[in-house]
C-alpha positions, 0 to 999 in steps of 0.5 A, spaced: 401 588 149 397 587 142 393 591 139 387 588 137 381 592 136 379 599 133 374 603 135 372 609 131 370 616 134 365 618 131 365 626 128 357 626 130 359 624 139 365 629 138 360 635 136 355 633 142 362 635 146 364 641 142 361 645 147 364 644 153 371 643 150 370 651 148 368 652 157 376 651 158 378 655 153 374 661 155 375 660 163 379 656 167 381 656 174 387 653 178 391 654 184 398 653 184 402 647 188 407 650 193 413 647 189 411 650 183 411 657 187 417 657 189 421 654 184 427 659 182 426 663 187 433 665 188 433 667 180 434 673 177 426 677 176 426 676 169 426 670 169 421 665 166 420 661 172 420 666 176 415 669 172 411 663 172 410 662 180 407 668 181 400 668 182 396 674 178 390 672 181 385 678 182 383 680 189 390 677 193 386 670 192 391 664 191 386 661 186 388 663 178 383 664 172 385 664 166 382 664 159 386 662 153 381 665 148 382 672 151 389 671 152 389 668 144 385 676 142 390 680 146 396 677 142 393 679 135 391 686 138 399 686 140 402 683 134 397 687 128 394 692 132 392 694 124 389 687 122 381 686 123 382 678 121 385 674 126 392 672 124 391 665 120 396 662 125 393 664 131 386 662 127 389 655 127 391 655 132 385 657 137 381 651 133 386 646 133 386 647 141 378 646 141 378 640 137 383 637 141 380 638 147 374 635 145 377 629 142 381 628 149 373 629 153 371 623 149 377 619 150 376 620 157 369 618 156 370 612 152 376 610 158 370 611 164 365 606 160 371 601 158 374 601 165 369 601 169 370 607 172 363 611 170 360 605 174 364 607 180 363 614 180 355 612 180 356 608 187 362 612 189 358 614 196 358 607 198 364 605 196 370 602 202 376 603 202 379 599 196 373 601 192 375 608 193 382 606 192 380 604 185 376 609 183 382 614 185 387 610 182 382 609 174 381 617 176 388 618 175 389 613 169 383 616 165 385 623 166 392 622 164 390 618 157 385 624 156 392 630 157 396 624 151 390 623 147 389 631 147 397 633 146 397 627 141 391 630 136 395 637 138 401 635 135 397 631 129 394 638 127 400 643 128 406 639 126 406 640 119 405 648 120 410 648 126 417 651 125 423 645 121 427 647 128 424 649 134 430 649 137 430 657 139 423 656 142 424 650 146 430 655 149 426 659 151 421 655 153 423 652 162 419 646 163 411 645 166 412 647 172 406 641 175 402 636 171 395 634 175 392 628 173 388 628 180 381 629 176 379 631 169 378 637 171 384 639 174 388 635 168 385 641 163 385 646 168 393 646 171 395 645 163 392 650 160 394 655 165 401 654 164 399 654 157 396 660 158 401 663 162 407 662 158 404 665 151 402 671 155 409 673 156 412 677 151 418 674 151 415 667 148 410 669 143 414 674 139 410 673 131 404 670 129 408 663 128 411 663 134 404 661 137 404 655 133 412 653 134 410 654 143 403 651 142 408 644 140 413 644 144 409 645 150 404 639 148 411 636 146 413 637 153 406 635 156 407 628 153 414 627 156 410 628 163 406 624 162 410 618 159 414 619 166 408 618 170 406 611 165 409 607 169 406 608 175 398 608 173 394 602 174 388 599 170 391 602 164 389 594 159 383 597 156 388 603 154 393 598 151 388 593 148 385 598 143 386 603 137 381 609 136 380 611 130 378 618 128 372 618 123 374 620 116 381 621 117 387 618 118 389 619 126 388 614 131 390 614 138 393 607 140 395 607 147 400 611 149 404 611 143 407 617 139 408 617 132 412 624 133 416 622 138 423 624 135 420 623 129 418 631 127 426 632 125 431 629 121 438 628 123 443 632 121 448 628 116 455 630 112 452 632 105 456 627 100 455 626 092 455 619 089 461 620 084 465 620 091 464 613 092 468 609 089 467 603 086 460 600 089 457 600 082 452 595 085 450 599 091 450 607 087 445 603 082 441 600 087 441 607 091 438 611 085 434 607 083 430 607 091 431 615 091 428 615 084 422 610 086 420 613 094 420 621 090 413 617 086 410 616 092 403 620 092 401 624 098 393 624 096 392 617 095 398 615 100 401 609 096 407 609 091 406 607 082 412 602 083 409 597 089 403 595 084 408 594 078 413 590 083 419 595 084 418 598 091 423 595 097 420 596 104 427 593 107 434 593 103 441 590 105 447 593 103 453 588 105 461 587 105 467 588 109 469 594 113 472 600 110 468 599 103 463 606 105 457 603 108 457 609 112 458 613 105 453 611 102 447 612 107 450 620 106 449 620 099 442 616 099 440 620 105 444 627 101 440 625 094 434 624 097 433 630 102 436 634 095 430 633 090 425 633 096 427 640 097 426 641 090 419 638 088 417 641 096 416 635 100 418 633 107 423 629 107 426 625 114 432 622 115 431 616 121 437 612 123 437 606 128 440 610 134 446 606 137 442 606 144 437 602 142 438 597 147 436 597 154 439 592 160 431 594 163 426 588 161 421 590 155 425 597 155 428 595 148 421 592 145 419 600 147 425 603 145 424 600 138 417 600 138 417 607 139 423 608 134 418 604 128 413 608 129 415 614 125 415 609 119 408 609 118 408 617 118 404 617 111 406 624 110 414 624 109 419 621 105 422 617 110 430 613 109 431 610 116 438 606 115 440 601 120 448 602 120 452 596 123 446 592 124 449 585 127 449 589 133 442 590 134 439 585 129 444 579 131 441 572 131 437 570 136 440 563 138 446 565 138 450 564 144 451 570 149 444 574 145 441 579 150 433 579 151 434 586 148 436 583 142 432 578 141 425 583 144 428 588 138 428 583 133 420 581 135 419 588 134 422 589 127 419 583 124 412 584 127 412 591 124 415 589 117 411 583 116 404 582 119 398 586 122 403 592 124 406 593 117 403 598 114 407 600 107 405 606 104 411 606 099 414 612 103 418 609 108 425 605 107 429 601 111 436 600 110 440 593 114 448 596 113 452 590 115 459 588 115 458 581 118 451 579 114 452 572 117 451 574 123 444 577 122 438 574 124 435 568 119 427 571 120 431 578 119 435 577 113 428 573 110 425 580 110 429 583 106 427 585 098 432 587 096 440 586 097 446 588 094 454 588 095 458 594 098 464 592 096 469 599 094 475 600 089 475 593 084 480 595 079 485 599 077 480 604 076 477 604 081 484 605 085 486 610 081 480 614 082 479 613 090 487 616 090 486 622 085 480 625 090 485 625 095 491 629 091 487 633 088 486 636 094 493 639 095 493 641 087 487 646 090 493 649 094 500 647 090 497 647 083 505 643 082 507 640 088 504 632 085 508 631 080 507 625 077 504 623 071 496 622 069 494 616 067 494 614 059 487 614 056 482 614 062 480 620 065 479 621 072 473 619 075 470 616 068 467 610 072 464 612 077 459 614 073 452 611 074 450 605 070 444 605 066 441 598 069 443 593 072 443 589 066 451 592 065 453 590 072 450 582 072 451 581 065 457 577 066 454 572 071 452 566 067 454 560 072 454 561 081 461 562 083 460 558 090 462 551 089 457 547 092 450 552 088 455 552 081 455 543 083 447 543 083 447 548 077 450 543 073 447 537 076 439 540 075 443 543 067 443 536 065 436 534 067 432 540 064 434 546 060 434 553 064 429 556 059 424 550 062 420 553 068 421 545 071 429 548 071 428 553 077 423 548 081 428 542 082 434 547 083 431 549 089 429 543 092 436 541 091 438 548 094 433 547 100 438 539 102 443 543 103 442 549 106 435 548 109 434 554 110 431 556 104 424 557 104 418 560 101 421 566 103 427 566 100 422 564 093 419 572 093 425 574 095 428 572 088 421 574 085 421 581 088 428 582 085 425 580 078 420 584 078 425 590 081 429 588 074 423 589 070 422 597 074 429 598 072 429 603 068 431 611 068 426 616 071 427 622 065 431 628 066 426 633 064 421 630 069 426 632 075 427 639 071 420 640 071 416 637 076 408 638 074 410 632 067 410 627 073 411 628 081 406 633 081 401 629 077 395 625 080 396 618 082 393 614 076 397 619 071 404 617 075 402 610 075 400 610 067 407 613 065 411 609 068 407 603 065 408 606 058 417 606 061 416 599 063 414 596 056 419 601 053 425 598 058 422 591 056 423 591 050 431 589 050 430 585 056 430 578 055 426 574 061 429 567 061 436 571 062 433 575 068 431 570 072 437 566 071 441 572 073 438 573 079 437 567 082 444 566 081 446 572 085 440 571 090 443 563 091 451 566 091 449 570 096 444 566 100 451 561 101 456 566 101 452 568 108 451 561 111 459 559 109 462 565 112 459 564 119 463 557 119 469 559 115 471 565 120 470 560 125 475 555 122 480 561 120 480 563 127 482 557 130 488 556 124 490 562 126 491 560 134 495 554 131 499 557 128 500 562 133 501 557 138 507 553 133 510 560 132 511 561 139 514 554 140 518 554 135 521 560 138 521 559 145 525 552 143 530 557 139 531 561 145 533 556 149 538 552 145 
C-alpha cells in the first residue's frame, strides 16, 4: 500500500489534550481478565507473573487503581531517599510518557473523523446490527493504532538515553499479561496498569536508569502485540494511506511501521583489521574511503559534505568469486567504522540483510524488507547494512524458477532506493556482496553507485603474505619449529598497506580487457580523439547495440564514479586524533575544508585520463556480467559432453 498524503500534528491541538493525557497517568482503573489472574499459578511465589496476577485492589474489590505518577514518586523516595530534585531519568521519563499519550489521543481522534467512526459514535443509539458490527470493529482499529502510535512516540523519545543492551532487563521483564483494544479507555487503562504493576516491583526497577531501560522494553513489547493483532483488524485504509508528520521535528507516524524494530541493536561481528586482507587493493581502498566519507555526516544539519561534492555511495557492490573474502571485508568495514564512531562518540548500527528474509506467505517478504529498510532512514546513526550473498535474495526477477518473495523484495528495495520513499541523509549505506554479479536483478544492479572487485591474493606477494599470517602463528608457540627461509628483499605484509588513491591501482588501464567493449573502443578511437567530448557520446551509442541494457542509468553511474575519483583524496591524520579540527565542526565548516582538500587532490589530477579510466572499468564490468551468465551456461553444458564421452569411452574399454 502507498503512502501518499501527510498530514501534521499540529503542537497547538496537541496542547489542547495535555490535560486529559495527564488523567491517566494520575488514576487508572482495571479489572483484570480471568486468564490473566491465573497465569502460572502453579509457580513459585516470587514469581513476577505471579506477582502480576494478584489484585492489589482496595477494599477486596476486583476493580484495580493505579497511578503511575504516584508510583514514579515512591521510586524516587526509594532510590534517593536524600535527593529533593527528582532523578533526571525518572524526570524524563514521566514526561515522555505525558507527551506520548497525548500524541496517541490525537491519533485516536484523527482515526475517528478519518474513519468515520465519530459519526457513528453520534448515531450509535439507532444503529442495526452491522452499523453496530461497525462501530465495534472501527472501535477496536482505533484504539489499536492509538496503543502504536503512543508506544512508537515512547520509544522516538527514550531510545537514545536507554541502555546499548537491554538484555538483562528484558530477562527480567515475563510478558504483558493482556492487551485491550476494546475502547480508548480501556486501551490505556489495561496497558498502564501492567506498566505500573511492574515498575513497583522491587526486583524490576533497581537505579534511576533502570526506568527508562523497563519503560522501552515494555512499549518494545506493546507494540509486538499489537503487530500480532494487525491482522486481524478491519477498516484499517485510512491508517495505511497516510503519514502524520509531527510539527517541528522529525518524527512521523506512517502506518503501522517501526523504525526501531530490530534496528536499536547492532549485530554482533568478528573484529578484523584491513592489513589481514589479503590482496583486494581495490576493495580496501574502496572500504576506506566509505568509512571516511559516512564518519562526515552532520547529525545537526542530517546531510553529509561528501553528497554535494559527488562523493557519497548510498548503494555499493562489491563482486568476484568465492573464497577471495567478501565476508572479511563486511567485518573490517563494519570493525573500522564501529572503531572511529566509539571514539568521536556516535552511535554506530551494523545492519545486515538477515538470511530470512524471504517469506513462502504473500506479501509476507514485501513486509520483512519493508521492515528491515526502515532503520535506514533513522537520521540519528551511522548505519552499514550489507547484503552478503545478494543473488539469493536480490535475484533476477525474469528468470526461471524466481519466487514471489523475491520478486516483492526487489519491488522494495528499488522503491526505497530510488524514488518517493529514498530518503539519504548521507548516513546510511548499503553494500550488494555477491560471488555471481550476473545473476542480480538488471533494475537492482543500475542502482549501484559504486562498484569494485573482491578478488583475493593476485601476486607472489599476495600469496606469500596470505601464507605467513597462517605460520606465524605457530612462531607465537614454537619460536623454531617453521624452518624455512624468508623471502629476499620484501618484508611481509608490506603490500597489503592501503594505497593513496585509486589512481595507483587504475593507472595501468589504458584500452578495455573485454574483447568486444576493446573492438568498439578502437572503432570509435578512429572517429575521434578520447580527449573530445564527441569521443564518449558515440562510444555509448555503440555500446547500447550491443548490450542493449546500457542506459541513462548506466551514464550516472559512470559519472558518480568520476565525481568519486575527484573526492578521492585522504581525510588528515591529526583530524581523526583531534576530532573538534573537523568531526566535531558545524556543517558549513566541514563542507569548506573538505573543498579546500579537493582542489588541492585536483591538482595532480588530470580529468581526460579520469574519464577515460573509468569508463573503461564501468564498461569492462558491465560486459564481464552480461557474458558470464552466457559463459557459465555454455561451460556447463561442455562439461556434461565431456562427462558423457568419458563414460562412454569407459564403458567400451570395459566391455572389450
Amino acid at each position: 500500500m502507498e503512502h501518499n498524503s501527510t498530514f501534521p500534528i499540529k503542537q497547538n491541538e496537541l496542547d489542547m489534550l495535555r490535560e486529559e493525557a495527564t488523567s491517566y497517568i494520575k488514576s487508572v482503573q482495571w479489572e483484570q481478565g480471568q486468564r490473566a489472574k491465573n497465569r502460572e499459578k502453579d509457580d513459585k511465589d516470587d514469581s513476577i507473573l505471579l506477582y502480576l496476577s494478584r489484585a492489589k485492589g482496595g477494599n477486596g474489590a476486583s476493580v484495580d487503581v493505579t497511578s503511575v505518577s504516584k508510583t514514579i514518586l515512591a521510586l524516587k523516595k526509594r532510590l534517593l531517599p536524600d535527593s529533593v530534585a527528582i532523578p533526571i531519568h525518572l524526570n524524563h521519563t514521566l514526561y515522555a510518557l505525558q507527551e506520548a499519550i497525548t500524541l496517541g489521543i490525537w491519533i485516536k481522534d484523527s482515526y475517528y473523523d478519518a474513519s468515520g467512526l465519530s459519526s457513528l459514535s453520534e448515531r450509535k443509539s439507532t444503529l442495526d446490527n452491522s452499523g453496530i458490527r461497525e462501530y465495534e470493529s472501527k472501535m477496536h482499529t482505533a484504539t489499536a493504532f492509538m496503543l502504536f502510535a503512543t508506544a512508537y512516540k515512547l520509544l522516538n523519545d527514550l531510545h537514545s538515553f536507554a541502555s546499548d543492551d537491554l538484555s538483562v532487563m528484558k530477562n527480567k521483564f515475563a510478558g504483558i499479561p493482556e492487551v485491550s483494544i476494546m475502547s480508548p479507555l480501556k486501551g490505556f487503562s489495561c496497558a498502564l496498569f501492567y506498566y505500573d504493576k511492574y515498575i513497583n516491583h522491587p526486583q524490576i526497577i533497581t537505579s534511576d536508569k533502570d526506568v527508562v531501560d523497563f519503560t522501552v522494553v515494555y512499549f518494545e513489547a506493546l507494540i509486538d502485540e499489537i503487530q500480532l493483532r494487525k491482522s486481524t483488524l478491519e477498516y484499517t485504509e485510512t491508517i495505511l494511506d497516510r503519514t502524520y508528520k509531527l510539527e517541528n521535528s522529525d518524527f512521523a507516524v506512517s502506518g503501522w511501521s517501526n523504525v526501531f524494530a530490530g534496528a536499536a541493536k547492532s549485530v554482533e561481528f568478528n573484529k578484523i583489521q584491513f592489513e589481514q586482507i589479503v590482496g583486494n587493493r581495490d576493495a580496501k581502498h574502496f572500504a576506506r574511503r566509505l568509512t571516511e566519507r559516512m564518519l562526515s555526516y552532520d547529525f545537526t544539519a542530517k546531510k553529509n559534505p561528501f553528497q554535494e561534492l559527488g562523493g557519497f555511495m548510498p548503494v555499493f557492490m562489491g563482486y568476484g568469486i568465492p573464497g577471495t573474502g567478501k565476508s572479511m571485508l563486511i567485518a573490517a568495514i563494519a570493525t573500522r567504522l564501529k572503531e572511529h564512531c566509539d571514539n568521536l562518540d556516535i552511535p554506530f548500527l551494523f545492519h545486515p540483510m538477515p538470511d530470512t528474509l524471504i517469506s513462502t506467505f504473500q506479501g509476507g517478504s514485501a513486509e520483512k524488507m519493508v521492515e528491515w529498510m526502515k532503520p535506514l532512514q533513522d537520521p540519528s546513526k551511522l548505519i552499514f547494512a550489507p547484503i552478503d550473498d545478494a543473488e539469493n535474495n536480490l535475484q533476477e526477477r525474469t528468470a526461471q524458477g524466481v519466487s514471489a518473495g523475491v520478486k516483492e523484495v526487489i519491488g522494495v528495495f528499488l522503491r526505497y532506493t530510488e524514488g518517493a520513499y529514498a530518503v539519504n541523509y548521507g548516513n546510511s549505506s548499503i553494500g550488494l556482496f555477491t560471488n555471481l554479479p550476473e545473476m542480480l536483478d538488471k533494475a537492482v544492479i543500475s542502482r549501484v553507485q559504486g562498484r569494485f572487485l573482491i578478488d583475493g591474493a593476485r601476486t607472489e606477494h599476495d600469496f606469500l603474505d596470505q601464507d605467513y599470517l597462517w605460520w606465524k602463528k605457530f612462531e607465537k608457540t614454537m619460536p623454531s619449529f617453521v624452518n624455512m627461509q624468508n623471502p629476499e628483499g620484501y618484508k611481509y605484509l608490506d603490500d597489503q598497506v592501503l594505497v593513496k588513491s585509486l589512481g595507483e591501482i587504475l593507472s595501468q588501464v589504458e584500452k578495455p580487457s573485454e574483447e568486444r567493449v576493446l573492438e568498439t573502443f578502437e572503432k570509435v578511437d578512429k572517429m575521434h580523439e578520447d580527449s573530445e567530448h564527441m569521443f564518449y557520446a558515440t562510444l555509448y551509442k555503440e555500446i547500447q547495440k550491443i548490450f542493449p541494457f546500457f542506459s541513462s542509468r548506466d551514464l550516472r553511474n559512470i559519472q558518480s564514479a568520476i565525481s568519486l575519483r575527484l573526492t578521492d583524496f585522504d581525510l588528515e591524520d591529526d583530524w581523526f586524533e583531534n576530532p573538534e579540527i573537523y568531526f566535531k565542526q558545524d556543517y558549513d565548516t566541514k563542507f569548506g575544508m573538505l573543498q579546500e582538500l579537493m582542489k588541492a587532490n585536483m591538482k595532480g589530477l588530470d580529468f581526460s585520463d579520469i574519464r577515460k579510466q573509468e569508463v573503461i572499468r564501468y564498461l569492462d564490468n558491465v560486459a564481464t556480467i552480461a557474458d558470464t551468465d552466457f559463459k557459465r551456461k555454455v561451460d556447463k553444458r561442455i562439461n556434461q559432453m565431456n562427462i558423457e564421452l568419458e563414460a562412454r569411452e569407459q564403458f567400451e574399454n570395459n566391455n572389450d
